[in-house]
ROFIVO-995046 format. One record per residue (C-alpha): residue number from 1; x, y, z. Coordinates in pm, 1 decimal. Example, Ala and Ser with C-alpha at 12.3 -4.5 7.8 and 13.67 -1.06 7.14 Angstrom:
<zaba 1 <1230.0 -450.0 780.0>>;
<zaba 2 <1367.0 -106.0 714.0>>;
end
This chain:
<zaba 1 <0.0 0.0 0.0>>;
<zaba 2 <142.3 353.1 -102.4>>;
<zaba 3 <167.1 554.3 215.3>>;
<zaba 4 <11.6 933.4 205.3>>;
<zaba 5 <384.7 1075.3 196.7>>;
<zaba 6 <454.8 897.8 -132.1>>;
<zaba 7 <144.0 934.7 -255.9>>;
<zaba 8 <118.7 1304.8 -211.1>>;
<zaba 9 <491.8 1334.3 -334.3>>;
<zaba 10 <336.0 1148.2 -704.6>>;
<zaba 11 <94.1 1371.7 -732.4>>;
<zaba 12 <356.1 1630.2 -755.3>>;
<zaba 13 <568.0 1459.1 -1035.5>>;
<zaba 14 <387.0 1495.3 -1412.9>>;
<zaba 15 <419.6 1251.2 -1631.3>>;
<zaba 16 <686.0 1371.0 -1904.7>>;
<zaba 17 <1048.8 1395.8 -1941.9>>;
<zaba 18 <1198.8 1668.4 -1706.4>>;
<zaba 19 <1520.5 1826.0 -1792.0>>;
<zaba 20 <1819.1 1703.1 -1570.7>>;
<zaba 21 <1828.0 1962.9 -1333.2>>;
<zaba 22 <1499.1 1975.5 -1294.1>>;
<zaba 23 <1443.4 1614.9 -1178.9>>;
<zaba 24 <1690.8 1665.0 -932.8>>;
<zaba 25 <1563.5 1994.6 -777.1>>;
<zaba 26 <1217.1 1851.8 -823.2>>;
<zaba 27 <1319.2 1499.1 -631.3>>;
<zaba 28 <1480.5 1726.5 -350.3>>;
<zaba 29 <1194.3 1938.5 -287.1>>;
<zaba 30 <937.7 1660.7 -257.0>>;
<zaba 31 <1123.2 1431.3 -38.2>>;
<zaba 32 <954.3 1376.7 287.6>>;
<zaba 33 <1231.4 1199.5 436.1>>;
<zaba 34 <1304.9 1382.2 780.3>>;
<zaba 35 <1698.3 1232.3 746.4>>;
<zaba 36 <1905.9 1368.9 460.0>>;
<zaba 37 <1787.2 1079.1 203.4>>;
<zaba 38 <2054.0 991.5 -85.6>>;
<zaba 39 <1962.0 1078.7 -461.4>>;
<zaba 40 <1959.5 772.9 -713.4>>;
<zaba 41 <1975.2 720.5 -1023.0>>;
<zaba 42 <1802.1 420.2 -1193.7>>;
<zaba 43 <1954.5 405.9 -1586.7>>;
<zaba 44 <1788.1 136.5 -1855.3>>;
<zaba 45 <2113.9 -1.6 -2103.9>>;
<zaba 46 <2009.8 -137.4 -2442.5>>;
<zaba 47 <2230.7 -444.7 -2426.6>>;
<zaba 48 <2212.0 -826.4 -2520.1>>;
<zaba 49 <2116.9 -1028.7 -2231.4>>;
<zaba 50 <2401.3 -1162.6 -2074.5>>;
<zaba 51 <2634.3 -855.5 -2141.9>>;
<zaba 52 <2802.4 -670.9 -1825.4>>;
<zaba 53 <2888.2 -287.6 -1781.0>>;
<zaba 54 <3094.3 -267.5 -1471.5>>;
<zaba 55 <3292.8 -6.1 -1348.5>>;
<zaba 56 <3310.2 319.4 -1088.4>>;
<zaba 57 <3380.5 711.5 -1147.9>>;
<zaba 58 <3500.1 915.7 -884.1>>;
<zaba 59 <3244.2 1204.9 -868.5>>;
<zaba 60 <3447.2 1536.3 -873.8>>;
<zaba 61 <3217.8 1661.0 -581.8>>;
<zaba 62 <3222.8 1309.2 -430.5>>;
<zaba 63 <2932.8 1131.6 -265.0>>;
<zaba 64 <2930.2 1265.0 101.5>>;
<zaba 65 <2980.7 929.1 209.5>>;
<zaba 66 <3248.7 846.2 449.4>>;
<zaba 67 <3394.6 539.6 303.8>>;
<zaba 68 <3635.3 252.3 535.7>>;
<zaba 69 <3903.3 126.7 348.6>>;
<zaba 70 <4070.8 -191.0 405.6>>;
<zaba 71 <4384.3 -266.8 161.7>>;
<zaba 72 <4558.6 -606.3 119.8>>;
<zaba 73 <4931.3 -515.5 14.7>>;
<zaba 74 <5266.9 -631.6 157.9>>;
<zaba 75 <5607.8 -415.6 195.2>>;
<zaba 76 <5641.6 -79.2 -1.6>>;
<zaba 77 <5277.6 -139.7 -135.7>>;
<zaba 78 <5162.3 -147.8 200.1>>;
<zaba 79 <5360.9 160.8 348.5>>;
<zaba 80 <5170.0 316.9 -14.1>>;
<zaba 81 <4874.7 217.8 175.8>>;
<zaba 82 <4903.9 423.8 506.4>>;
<zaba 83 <4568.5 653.3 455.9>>;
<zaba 84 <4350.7 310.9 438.4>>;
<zaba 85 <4169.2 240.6 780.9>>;
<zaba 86 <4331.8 -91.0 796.3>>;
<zaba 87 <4645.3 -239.3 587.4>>;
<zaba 88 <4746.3 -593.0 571.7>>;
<zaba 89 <4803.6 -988.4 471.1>>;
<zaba 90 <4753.7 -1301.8 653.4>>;
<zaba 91 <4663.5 -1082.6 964.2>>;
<zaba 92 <4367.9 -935.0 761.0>>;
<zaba 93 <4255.9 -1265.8 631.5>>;
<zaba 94 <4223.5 -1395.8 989.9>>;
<zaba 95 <4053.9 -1081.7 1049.3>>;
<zaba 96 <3775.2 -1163.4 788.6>>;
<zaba 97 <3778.4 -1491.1 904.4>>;
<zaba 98 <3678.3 -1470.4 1259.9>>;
<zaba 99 <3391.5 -1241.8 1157.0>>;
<zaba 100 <3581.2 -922.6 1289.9>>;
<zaba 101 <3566.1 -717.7 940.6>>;
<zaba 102 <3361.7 -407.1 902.3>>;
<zaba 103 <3499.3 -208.6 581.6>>;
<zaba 104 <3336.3 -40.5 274.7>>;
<zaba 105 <3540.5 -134.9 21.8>>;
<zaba 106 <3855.0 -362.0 -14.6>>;
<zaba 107 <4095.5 -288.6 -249.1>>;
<zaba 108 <4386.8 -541.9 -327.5>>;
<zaba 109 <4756.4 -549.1 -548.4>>;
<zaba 110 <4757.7 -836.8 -781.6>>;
<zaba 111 <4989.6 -1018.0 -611.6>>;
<zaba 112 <4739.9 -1065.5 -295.5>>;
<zaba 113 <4508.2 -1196.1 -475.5>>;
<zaba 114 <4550.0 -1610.9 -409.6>>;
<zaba 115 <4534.0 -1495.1 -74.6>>;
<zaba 116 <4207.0 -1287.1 -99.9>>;
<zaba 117 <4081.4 -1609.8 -281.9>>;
<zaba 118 <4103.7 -1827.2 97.5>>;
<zaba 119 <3822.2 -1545.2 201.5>>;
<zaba 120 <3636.3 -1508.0 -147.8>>;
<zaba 121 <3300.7 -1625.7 -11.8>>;
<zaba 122 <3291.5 -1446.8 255.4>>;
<zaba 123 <3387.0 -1127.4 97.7>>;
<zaba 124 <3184.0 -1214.0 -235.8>>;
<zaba 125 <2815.2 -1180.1 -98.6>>;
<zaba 126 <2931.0 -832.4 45.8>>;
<zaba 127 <3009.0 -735.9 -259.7>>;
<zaba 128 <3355.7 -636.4 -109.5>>;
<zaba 129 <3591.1 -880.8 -368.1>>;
<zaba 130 <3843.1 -677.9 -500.5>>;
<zaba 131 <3826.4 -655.2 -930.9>>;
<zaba 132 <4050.2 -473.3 -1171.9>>;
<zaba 133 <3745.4 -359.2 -1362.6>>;
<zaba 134 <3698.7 -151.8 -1097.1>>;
<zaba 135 <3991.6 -49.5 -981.1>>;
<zaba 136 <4028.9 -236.4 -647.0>>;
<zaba 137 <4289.3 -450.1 -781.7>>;
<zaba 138 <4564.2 -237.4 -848.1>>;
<zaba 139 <4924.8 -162.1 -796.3>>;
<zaba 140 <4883.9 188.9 -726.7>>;
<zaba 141 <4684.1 126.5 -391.6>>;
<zaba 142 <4788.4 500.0 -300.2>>;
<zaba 143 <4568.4 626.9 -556.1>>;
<zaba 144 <4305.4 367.9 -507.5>>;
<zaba 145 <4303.3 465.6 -169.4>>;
<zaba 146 <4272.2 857.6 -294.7>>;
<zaba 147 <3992.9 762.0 -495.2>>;
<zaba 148 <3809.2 576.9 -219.8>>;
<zaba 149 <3821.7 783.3 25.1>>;
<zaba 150 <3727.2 1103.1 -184.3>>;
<zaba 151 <3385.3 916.0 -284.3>>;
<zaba 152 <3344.3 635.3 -559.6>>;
<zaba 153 <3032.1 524.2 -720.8>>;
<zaba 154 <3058.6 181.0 -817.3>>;
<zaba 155 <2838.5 35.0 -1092.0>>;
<zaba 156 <2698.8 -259.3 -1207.2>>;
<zaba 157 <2416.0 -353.2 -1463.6>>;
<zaba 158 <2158.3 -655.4 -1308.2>>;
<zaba 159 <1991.4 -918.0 -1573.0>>;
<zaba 160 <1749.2 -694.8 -1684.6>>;
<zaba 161 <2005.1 -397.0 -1820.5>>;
<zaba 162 <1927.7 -119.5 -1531.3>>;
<zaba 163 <2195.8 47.6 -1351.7>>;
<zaba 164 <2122.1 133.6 -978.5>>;
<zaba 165 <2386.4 399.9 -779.6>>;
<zaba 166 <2382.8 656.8 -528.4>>;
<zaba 167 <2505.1 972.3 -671.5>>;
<zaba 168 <2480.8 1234.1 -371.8>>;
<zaba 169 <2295.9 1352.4 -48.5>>;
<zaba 170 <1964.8 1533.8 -104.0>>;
<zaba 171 <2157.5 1773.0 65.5>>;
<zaba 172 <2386.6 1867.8 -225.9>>;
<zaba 173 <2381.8 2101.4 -451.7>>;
<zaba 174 <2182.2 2007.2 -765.8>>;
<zaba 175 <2453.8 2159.1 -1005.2>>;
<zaba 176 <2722.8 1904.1 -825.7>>;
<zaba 177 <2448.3 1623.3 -853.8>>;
<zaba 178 <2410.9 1657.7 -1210.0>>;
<zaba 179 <2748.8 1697.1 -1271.2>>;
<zaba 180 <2831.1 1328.8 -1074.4>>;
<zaba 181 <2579.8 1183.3 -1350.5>>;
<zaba 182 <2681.5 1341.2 -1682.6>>;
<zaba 183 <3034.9 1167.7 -1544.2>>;
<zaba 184 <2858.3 861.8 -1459.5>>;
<zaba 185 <2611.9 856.6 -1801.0>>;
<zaba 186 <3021.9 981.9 -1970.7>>;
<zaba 187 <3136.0 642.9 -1841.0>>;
<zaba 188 <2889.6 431.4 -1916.4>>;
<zaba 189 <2882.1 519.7 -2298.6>>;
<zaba 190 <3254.0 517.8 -2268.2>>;
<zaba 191 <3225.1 114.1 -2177.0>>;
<zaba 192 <2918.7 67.7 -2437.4>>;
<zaba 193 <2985.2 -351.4 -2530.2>>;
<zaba 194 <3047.2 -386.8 -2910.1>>;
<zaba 195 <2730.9 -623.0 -2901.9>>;
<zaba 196 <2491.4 -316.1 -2798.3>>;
<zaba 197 <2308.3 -193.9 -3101.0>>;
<zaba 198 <2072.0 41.9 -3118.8>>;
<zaba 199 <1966.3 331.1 -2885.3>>;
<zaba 200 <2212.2 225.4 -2568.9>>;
<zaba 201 <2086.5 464.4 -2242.9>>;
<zaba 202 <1731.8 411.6 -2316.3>>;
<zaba 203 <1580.1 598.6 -1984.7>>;
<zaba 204 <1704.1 779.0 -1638.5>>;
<zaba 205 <1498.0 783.5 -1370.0>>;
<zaba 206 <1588.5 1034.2 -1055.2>>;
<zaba 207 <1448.1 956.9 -723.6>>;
<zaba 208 <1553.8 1033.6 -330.7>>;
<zaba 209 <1563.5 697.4 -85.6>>;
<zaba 210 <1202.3 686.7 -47.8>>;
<zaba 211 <1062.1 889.1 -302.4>>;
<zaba 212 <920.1 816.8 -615.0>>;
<zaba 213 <1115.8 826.0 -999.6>>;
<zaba 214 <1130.1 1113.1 -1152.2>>;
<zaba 215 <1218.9 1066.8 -1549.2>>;
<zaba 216 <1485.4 1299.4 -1727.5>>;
<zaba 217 <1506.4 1362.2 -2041.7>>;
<zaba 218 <1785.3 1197.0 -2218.2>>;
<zaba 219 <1896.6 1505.1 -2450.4>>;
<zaba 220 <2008.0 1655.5 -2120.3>>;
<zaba 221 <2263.6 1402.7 -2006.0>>;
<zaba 222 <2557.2 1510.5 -2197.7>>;
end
């Protein structure tokens, strides 16, 4: 059942294509959330079933997320490592292990990686298994750091084509918010799989946590 909040906040959204900024302004002023909600995005790909679009941009406004950073590195990597919450090897695999693991993000250098394996399926249903597609596995874990703790969206298509990602606080400014998805929309085209044919970002679809979608017209993505 759609609660008198939501309800009230539909009645407020027409049914047409709003232009970027105005989505965004639009999904901020209706949102009844009494916390500062996040802004999403929801974005339809025109790809062959089965294809994958993967990847992350590091918004230049960032996310306003505080992000904890564990790195698995060894020696000069590690020392590279220092601005990370928590830095290490077999120590951090024991860590995991026992249950005693409470990070954002994990990032990894390549030759950690057999090791990160032992903990795979624990660290796999989080989500947390470092990936070079995204920049988690990496020999330049100072700058993966950098970009981590300066706000990342990570991305991922699911079966049916749609990308879902957090692009800011409600909070934010909706110049910054539109900015962090032109770069995000940027990337995604910049990734397009040679099997895609056809229109490729077929809708967008703004919306705060609880709120409903508000849909932008495409010609004002770029």
């Amino acid at each position: 059942m759609t609660s008198k909040r939501m309800q009230a906040a539909k009645e407020q959204v027409a049914e047409k294509n709003y232009p970027l900024i105005d989505a965004i302004q639009l999904s901020q002023s209706i949102s009844a959330e009494k916390f500062d909600a996040a802004v999403d995005v929801v974005i339809k790909l025109g790809i062959p079933k089965g294809e994958s679009v993967r990847g992350a941009i590091t918004p230049s406004h960032g996310t306003g997320k505080s992000v904890r950073v564990a790195v698995f590195a060894q020696g000069d990597n590690a020392l590279a490592a220092k601005d990370a919450d928590i830095v290490g090897s077999d120590e951090l695999i024991e860590k995991i292990q026992k249950g005693d693991f409470d990070y954002d993000l994990v990032i990894a250098t390549p030759d950690m990686m057999s090791a990160v394996g032992k903990v795979g399926r624990i660290l796999g249903p989080k989500g947390l298994m470092p990936n070079p597609k995204v920049g988690t596995v990496t020999t330049d874990v100072a700058q993966a750091v950098k970009n981590a703790k300066n706000g990342q969206v990570f991305f991922r298509n699911d079966n049916a084509g749609f990308i879902h990602a957090r692009l800011a606080p409600k909070s934010f400014k909706a110049e910054h918010i539109a900015e962090t998805l032109k770069e995000l929309v940027s990337e995604l085209k910049r990734l397009k799989p040679a099997r895609a044919k056809g229109v490729y970002i077929r809708s967008c679809h703004i919306s705060t946590t609880m709120g409903p979608g508000i849909s932008v017209d495409l010609n004002t993505l770029d």
